[in-house]
py3Dmol code that shows the C-alpha trace and the ligand (Angstrom):
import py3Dmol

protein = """\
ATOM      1  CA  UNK A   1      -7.776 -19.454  -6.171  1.00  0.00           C
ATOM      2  CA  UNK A   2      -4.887 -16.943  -5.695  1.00  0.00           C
ATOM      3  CA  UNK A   3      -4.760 -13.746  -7.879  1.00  0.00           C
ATOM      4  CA  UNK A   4      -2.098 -14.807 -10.971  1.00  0.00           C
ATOM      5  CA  UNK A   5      -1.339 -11.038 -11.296  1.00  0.00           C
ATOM      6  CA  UNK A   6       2.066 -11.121 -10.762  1.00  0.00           C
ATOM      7  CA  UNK A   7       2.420  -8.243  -7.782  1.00  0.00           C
ATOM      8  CA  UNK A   8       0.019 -10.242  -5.947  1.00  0.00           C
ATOM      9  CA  UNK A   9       2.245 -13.150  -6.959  1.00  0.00           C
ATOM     10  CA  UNK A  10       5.148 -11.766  -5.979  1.00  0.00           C
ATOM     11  CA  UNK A  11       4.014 -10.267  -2.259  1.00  0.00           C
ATOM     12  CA  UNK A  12       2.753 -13.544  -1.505  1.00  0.00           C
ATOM     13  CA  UNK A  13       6.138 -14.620  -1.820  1.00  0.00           C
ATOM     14  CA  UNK A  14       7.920 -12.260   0.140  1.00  0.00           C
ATOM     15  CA  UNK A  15       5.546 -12.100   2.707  1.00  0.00           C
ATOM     16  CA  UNK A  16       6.146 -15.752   3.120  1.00  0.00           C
ATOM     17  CA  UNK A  17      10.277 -15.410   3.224  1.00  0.00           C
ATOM     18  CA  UNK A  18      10.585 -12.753   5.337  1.00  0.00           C
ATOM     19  CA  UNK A  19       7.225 -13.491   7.892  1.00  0.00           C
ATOM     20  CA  UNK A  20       6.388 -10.002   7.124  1.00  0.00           C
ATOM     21  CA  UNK A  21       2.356  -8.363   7.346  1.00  0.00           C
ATOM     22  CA  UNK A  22       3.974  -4.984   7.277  1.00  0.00           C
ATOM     23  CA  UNK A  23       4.404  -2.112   4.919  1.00  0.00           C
ATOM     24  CA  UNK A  24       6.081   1.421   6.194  1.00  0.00           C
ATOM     25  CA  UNK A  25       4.482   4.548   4.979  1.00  0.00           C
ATOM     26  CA  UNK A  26       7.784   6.493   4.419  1.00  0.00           C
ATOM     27  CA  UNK A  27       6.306   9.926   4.727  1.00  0.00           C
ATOM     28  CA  UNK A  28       9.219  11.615   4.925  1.00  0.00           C
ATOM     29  CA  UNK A  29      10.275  14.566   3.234  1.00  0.00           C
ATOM     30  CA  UNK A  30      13.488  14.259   1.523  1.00  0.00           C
ATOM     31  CA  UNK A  31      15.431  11.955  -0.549  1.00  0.00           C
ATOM     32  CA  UNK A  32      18.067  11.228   2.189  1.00  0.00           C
ATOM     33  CA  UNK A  33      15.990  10.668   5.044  1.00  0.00           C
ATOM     34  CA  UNK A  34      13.709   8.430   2.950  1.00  0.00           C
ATOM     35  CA  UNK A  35      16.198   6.400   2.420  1.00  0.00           C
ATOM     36  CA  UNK A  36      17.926   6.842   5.392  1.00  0.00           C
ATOM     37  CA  UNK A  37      14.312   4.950   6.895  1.00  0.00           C
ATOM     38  CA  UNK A  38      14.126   2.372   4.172  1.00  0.00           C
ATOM     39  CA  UNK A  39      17.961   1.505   5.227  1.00  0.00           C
ATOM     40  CA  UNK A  40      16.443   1.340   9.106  1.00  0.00           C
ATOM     41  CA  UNK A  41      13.448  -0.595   8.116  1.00  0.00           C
ATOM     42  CA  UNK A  42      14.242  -2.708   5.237  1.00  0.00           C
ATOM     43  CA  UNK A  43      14.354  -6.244   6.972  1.00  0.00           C
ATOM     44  CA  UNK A  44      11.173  -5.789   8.646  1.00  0.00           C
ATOM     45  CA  UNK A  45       8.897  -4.672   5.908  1.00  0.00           C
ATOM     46  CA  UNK A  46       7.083  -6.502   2.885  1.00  0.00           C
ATOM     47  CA  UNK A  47       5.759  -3.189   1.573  1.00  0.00           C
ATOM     48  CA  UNK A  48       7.626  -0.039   1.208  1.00  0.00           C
ATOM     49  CA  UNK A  49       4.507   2.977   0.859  1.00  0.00           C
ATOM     50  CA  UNK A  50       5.877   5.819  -1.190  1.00  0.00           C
ATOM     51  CA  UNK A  51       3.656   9.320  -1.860  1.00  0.00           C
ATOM     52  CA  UNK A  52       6.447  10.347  -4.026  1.00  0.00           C
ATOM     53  CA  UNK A  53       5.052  13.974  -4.611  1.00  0.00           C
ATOM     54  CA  UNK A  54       5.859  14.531  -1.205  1.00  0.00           C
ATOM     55  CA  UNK A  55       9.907  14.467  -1.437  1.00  0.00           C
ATOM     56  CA  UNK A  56      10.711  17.890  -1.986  1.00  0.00           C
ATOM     57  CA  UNK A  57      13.976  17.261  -4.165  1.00  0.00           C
ATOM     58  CA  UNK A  58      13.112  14.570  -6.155  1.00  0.00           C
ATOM     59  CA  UNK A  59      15.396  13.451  -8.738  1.00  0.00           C
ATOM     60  CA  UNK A  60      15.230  10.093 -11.071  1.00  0.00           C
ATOM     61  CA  UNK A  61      18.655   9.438  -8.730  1.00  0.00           C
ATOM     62  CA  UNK A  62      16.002   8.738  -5.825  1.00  0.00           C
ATOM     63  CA  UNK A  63      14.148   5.564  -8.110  1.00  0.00           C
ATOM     64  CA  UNK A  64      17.398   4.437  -8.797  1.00  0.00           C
ATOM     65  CA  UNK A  65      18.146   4.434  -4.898  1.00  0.00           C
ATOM     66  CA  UNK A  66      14.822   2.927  -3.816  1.00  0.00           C
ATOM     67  CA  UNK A  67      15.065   0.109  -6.954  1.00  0.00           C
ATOM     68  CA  UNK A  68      18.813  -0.801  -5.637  1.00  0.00           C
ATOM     69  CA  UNK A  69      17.272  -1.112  -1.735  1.00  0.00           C
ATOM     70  CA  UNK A  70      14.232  -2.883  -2.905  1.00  0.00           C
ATOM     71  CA  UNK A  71      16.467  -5.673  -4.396  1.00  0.00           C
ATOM     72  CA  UNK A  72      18.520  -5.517  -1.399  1.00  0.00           C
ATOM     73  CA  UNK A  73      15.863  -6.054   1.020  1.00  0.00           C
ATOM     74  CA  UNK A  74      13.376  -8.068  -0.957  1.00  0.00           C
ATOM     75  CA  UNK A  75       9.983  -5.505  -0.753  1.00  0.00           C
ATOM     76  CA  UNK A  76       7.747  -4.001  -2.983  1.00  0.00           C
ATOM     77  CA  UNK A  77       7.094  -0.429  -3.823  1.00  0.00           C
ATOM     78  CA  UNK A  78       3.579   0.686  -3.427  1.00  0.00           C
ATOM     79  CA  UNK A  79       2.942   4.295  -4.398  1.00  0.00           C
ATOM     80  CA  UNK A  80       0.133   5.907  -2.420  1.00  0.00           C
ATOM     81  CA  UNK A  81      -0.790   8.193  -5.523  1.00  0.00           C
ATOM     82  CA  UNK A  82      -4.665   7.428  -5.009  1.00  0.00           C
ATOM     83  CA  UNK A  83      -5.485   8.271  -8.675  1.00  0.00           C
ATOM     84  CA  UNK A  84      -9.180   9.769  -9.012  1.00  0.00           C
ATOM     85  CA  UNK A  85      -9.507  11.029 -12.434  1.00  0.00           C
ATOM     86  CA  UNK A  86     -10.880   9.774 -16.147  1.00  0.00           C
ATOM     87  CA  UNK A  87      -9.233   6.892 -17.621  1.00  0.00           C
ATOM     88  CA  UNK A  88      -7.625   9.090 -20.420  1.00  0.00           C
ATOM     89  CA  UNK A  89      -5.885  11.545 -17.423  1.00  0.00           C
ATOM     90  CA  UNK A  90      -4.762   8.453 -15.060  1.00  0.00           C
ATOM     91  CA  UNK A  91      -3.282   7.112 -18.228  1.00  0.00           C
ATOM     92  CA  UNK A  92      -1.063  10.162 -18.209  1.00  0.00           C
ATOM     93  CA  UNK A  93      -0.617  10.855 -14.640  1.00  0.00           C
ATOM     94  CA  UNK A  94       0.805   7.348 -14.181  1.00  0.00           C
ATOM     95  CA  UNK A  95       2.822   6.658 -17.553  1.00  0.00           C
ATOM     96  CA  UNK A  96       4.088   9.980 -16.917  1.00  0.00           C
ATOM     97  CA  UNK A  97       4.636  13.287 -15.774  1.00  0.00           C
ATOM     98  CA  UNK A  98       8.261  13.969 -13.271  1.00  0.00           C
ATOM     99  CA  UNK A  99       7.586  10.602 -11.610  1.00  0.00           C
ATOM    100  CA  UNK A 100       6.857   7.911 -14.315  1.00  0.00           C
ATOM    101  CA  UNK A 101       5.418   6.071 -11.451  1.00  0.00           C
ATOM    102  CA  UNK A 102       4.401   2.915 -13.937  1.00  0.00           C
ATOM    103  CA  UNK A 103       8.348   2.509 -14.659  1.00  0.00           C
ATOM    104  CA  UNK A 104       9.184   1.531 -10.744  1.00  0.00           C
ATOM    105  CA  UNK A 105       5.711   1.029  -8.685  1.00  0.00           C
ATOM    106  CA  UNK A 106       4.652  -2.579  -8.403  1.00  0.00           C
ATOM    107  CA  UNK A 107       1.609  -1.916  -6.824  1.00  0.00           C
ATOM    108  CA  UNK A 108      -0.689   1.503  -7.293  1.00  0.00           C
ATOM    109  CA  UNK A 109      -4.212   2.424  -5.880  1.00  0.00           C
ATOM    110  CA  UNK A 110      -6.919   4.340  -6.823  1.00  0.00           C
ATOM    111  CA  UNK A 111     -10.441   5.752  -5.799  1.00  0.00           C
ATOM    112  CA  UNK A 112     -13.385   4.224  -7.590  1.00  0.00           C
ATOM    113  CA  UNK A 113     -15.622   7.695  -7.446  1.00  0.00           C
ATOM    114  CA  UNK A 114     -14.587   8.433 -11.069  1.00  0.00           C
ATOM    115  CA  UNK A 115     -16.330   4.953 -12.114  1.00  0.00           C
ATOM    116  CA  UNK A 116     -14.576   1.683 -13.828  1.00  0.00           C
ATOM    117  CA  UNK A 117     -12.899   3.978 -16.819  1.00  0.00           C
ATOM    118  CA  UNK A 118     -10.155   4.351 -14.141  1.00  0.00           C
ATOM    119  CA  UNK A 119      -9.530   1.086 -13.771  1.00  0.00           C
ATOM    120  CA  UNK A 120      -9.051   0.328 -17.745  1.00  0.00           C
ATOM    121  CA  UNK A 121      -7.354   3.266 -18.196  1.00  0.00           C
ATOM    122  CA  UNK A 122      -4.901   2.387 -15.504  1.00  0.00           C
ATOM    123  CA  UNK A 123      -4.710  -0.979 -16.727  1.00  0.00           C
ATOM    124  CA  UNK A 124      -3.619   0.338 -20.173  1.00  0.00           C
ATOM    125  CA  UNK A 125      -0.336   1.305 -18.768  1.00  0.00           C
ATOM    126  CA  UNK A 126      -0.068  -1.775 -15.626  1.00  0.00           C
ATOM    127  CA  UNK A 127      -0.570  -4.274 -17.170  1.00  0.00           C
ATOM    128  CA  UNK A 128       2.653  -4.589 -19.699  1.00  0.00           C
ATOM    129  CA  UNK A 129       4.904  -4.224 -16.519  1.00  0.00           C
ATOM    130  CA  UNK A 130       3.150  -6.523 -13.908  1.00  0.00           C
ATOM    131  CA  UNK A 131       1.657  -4.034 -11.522  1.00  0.00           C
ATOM    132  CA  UNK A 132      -0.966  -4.445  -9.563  1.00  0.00           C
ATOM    133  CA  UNK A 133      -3.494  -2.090  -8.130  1.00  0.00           C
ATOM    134  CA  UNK A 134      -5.892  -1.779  -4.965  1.00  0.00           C
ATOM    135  CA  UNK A 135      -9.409  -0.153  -4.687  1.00  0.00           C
ATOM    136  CA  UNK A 136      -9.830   2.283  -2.013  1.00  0.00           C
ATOM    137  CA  UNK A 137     -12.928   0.763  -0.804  1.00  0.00           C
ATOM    138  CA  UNK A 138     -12.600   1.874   2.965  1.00  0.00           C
ATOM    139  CA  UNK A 139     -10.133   4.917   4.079  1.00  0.00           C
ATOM    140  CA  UNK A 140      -8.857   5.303   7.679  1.00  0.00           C
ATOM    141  CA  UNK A 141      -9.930   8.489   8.366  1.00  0.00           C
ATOM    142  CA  UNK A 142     -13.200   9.714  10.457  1.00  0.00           C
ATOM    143  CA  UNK A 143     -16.072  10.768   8.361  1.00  0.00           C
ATOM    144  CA  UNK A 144     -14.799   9.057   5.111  1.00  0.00           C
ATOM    145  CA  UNK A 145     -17.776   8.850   2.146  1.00  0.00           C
ATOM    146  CA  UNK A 146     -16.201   5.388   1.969  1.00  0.00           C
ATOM    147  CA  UNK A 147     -19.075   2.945   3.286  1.00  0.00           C
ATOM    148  CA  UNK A 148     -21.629   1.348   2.305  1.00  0.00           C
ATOM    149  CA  UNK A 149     -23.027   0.817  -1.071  1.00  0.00           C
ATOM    150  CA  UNK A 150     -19.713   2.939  -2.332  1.00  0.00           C
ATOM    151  CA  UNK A 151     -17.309   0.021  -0.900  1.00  0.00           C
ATOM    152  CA  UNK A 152     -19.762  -2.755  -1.861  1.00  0.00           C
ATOM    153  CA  UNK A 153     -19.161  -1.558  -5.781  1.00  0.00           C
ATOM    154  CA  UNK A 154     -15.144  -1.154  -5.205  1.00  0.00           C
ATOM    155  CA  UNK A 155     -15.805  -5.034  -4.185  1.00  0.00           C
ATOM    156  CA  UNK A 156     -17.918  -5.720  -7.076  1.00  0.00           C
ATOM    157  CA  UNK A 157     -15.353  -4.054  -9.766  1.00  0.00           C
ATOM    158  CA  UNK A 158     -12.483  -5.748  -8.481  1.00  0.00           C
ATOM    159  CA  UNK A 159     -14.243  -9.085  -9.056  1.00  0.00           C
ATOM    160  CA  UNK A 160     -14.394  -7.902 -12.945  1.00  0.00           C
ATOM    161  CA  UNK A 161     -10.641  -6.674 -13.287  1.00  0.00           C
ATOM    162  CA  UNK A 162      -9.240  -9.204 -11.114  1.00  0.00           C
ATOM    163  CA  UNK A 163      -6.373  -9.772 -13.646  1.00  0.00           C
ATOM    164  CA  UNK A 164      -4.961  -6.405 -12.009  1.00  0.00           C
ATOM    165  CA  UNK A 165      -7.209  -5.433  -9.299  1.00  0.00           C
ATOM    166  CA  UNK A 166      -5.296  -6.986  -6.452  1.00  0.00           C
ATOM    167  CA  UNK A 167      -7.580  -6.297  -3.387  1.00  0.00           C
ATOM    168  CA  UNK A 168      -8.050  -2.750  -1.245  1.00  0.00           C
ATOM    169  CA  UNK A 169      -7.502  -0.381   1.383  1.00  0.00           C
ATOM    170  CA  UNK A 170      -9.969  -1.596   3.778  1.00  0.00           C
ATOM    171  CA  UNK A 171     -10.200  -1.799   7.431  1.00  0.00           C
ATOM    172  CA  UNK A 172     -11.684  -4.883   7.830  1.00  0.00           C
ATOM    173  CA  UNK A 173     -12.142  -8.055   5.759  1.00  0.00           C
ATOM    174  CA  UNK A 174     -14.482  -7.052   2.619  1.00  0.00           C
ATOM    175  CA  UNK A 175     -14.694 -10.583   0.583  1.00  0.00           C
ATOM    176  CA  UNK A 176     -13.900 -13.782   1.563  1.00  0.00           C
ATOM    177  CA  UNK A 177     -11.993 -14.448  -1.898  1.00  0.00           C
ATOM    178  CA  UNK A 178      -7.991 -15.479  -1.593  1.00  0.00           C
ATOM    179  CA  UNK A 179      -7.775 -13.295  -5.064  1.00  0.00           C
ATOM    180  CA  UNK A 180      -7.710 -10.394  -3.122  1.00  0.00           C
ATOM    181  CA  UNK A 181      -5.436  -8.872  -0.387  1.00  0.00           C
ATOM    182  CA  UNK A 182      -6.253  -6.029   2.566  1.00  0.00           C
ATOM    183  CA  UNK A 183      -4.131  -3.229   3.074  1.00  0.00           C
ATOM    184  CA  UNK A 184      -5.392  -1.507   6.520  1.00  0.00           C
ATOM    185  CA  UNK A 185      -3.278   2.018   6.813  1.00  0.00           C
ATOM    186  CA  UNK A 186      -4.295   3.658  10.452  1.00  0.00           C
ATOM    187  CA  UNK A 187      -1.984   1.467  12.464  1.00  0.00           C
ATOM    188  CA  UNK A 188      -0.512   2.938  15.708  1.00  0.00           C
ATOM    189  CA  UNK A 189       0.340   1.092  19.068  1.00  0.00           C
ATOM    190  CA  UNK A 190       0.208   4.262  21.485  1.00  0.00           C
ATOM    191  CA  UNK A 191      -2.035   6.674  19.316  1.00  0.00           C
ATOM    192  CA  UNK A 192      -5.985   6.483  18.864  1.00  0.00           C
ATOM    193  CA  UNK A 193      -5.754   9.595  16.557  1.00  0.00           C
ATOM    194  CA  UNK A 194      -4.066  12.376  15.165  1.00  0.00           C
ATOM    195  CA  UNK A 195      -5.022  15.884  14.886  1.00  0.00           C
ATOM    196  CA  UNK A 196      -6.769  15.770  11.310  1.00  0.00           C
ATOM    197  CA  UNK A 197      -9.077  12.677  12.132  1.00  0.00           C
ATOM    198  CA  UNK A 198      -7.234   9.875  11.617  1.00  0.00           C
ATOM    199  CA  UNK A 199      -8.014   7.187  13.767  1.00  0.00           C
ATOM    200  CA  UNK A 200      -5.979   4.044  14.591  1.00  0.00           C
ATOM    201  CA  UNK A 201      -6.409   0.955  15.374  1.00  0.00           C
ATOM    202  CA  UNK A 202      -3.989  -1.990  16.524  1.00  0.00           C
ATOM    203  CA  UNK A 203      -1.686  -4.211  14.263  1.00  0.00           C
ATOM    204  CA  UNK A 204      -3.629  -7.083  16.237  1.00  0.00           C
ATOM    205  CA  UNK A 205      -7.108  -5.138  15.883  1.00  0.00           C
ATOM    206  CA  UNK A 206      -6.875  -5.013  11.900  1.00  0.00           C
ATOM    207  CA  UNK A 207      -5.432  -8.983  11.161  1.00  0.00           C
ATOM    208  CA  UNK A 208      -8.409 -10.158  13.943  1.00  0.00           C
ATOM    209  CA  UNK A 209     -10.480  -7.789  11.398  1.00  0.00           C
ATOM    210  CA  UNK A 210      -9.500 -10.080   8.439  1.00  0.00           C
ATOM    211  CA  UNK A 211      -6.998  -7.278   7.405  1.00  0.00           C
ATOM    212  CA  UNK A 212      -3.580  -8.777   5.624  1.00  0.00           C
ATOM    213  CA  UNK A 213      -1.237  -6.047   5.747  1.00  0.00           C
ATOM    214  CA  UNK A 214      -0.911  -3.376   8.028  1.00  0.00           C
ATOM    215  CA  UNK A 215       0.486   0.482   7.196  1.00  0.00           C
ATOM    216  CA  UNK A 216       2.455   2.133   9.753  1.00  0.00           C
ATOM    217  CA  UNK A 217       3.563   5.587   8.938  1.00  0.00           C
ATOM    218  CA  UNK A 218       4.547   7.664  12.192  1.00  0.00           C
ATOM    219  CA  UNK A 219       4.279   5.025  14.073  1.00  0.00           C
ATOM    220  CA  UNK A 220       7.697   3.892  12.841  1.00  0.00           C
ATOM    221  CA  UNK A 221       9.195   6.834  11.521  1.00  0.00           C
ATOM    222  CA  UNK A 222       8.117   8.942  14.019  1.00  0.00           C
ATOM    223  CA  UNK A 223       9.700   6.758  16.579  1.00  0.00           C
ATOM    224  CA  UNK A 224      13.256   7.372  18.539  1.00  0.00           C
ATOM    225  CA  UNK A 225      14.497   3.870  16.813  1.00  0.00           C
ATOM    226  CA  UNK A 226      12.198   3.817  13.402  1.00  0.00           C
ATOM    227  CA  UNK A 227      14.241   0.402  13.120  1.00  0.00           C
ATOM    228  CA  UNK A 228      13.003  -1.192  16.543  1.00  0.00           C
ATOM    229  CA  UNK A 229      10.017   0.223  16.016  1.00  0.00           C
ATOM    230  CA  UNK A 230       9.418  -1.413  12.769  1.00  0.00           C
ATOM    231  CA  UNK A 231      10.958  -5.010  14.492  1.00  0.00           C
ATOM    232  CA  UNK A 232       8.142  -4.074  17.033  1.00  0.00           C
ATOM    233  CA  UNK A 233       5.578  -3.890  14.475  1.00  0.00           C
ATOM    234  CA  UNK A 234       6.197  -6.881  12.280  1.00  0.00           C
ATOM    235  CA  UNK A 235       6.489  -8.829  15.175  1.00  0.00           C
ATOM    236  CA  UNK A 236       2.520  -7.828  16.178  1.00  0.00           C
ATOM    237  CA  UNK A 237       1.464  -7.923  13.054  1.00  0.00           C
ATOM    238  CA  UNK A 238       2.679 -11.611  12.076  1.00  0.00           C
ATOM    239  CA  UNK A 239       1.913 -12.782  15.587  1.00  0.00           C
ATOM    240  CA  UNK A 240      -1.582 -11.860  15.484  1.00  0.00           C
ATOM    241  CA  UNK A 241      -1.470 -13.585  11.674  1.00  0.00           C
ATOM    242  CA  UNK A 242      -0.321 -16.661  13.474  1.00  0.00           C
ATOM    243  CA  UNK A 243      -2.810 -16.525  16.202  1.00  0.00           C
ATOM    244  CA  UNK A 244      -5.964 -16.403  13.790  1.00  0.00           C
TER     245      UNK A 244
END
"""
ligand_1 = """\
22
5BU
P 0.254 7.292 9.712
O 1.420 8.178 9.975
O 0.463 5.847 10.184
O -1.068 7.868 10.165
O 0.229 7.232 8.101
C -0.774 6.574 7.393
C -0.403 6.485 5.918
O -1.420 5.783 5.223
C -0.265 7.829 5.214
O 0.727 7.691 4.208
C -1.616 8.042 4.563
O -1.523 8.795 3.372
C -2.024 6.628 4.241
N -3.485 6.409 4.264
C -4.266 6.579 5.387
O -3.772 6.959 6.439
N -5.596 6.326 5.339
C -6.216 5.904 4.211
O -7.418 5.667 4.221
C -5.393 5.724 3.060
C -4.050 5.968 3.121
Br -6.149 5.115 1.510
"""
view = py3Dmol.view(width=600, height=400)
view.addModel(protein, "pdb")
view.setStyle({"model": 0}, {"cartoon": {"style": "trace"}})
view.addModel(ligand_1, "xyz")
view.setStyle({"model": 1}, {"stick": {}})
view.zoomTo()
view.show()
């Protein structure tokens, strides 16, 4: 059965409309050129990727902004914030703080090392606005404590919270259950790495791997033409959907 949570709900849909698998990682490091790439990218994306800490002159002005674009261009906004803490901190952290990232993120993740109090906590604040939240069960990068037994639990929790647990970072495929979606970030055509061990794979490598949604952060925006680049993208990445 499909998850009922209504960011999973809701990305369904627009995935659907727009015959997007893709979601930007808009890295970038002020408010104009974030926007600047969201304006480039907008058609081609389902998910916009924020790490909102990263913008060195945030203002409230910049939601506003990326709330008036998502409407425009029919995404969501997934904030990368990778909460890790007690349920009683995330609480705060996401409710909260400069970014209030509950008032404008439909979809959040989080690391399951701190145990299932972050989930509830989490949920505490997500669930009287719709969000919805993944489980980093798998990470991208080389040498990740992510395996095994560690990912097998992230599977096992979001079975018990599935009313806001929406799926994961994975890189692969983890449960054959239509509840829950796969983001895969680590997504580069030309690259097989960078210089701090990230590795990449292929928009058509990750959906043959069962993945749903691909992240592509320098790929695009690193590009000459961020907004061909992203066309470029989307077009693997729902072509190798299609082909499955
Ligand atoms: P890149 O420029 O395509 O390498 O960016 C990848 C993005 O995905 C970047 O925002 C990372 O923070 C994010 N990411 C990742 O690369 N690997 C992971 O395991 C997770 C997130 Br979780």
């Amino acid at each position: 059965m499909a998850n009922l949570n209504p960011a999973a709900q809701a990305l369904a849909r627009i995935k659907q409309d727009k015959q997007s698998n893709l979601a930007v990682a808009a890295d970038l490091t002020d408010a104009n050129s974030l926007v600047k790439l969201v304006q480039q990218v907008g058609d081609s994306i389902c998910v916009l990727k924020t790490h909102i800490d990263v913008i060195s002159d945030f203002t409230p002005d910049l939601i506003t902004t990326l709330l008036d674009l998502k409407k425009q261009y029919n995404f969501l906004i997934f904030e990368d914030r990778k909460f890790a803490d007690i349920g009683n901190t995330v609480k705060l952290q996401y409710g909260g703080g400069i970014y209030r990232i509950a008032d404008w993120a439909d979809i959040i993740n989080a690391h399951v090392v701190p145990g299932p109090g972050i989930i509830e906590g989490l949920w505490e604040i997500g669930k009287t606005k719709g969000a919805g939240l993944l489980l980093l069960a798998e990470m991208s990068s080389a040498g990740n404590l992510a395996t095994g037994d560690y990912t097998k639990t992230a599977v096992a929790w979001a079975q018990k919270y599935s009313d806001f647990v929406i799926g994961f970072i994975g890189m692969k495929k983890l449960v054959d259950d239509p509840k829950f979606v796969t983001m895969t970030p680590g997504i580069n055509f030309a690259d097989k790495s960078d210089k701090l061990k990230q590795q990449y794979v292929t928009p058509e490598q990750a959906i043959q791997g069962g993945s749903d949604i691909i992240i592509v952060g320098r790929g695009i925006y690193g590009a000459s033409d961020p907004s061909l680049a992203a066309k470029q993208y989307r077009e693997a990445g729902w072509g190798a959907y299609n082909s499955l």
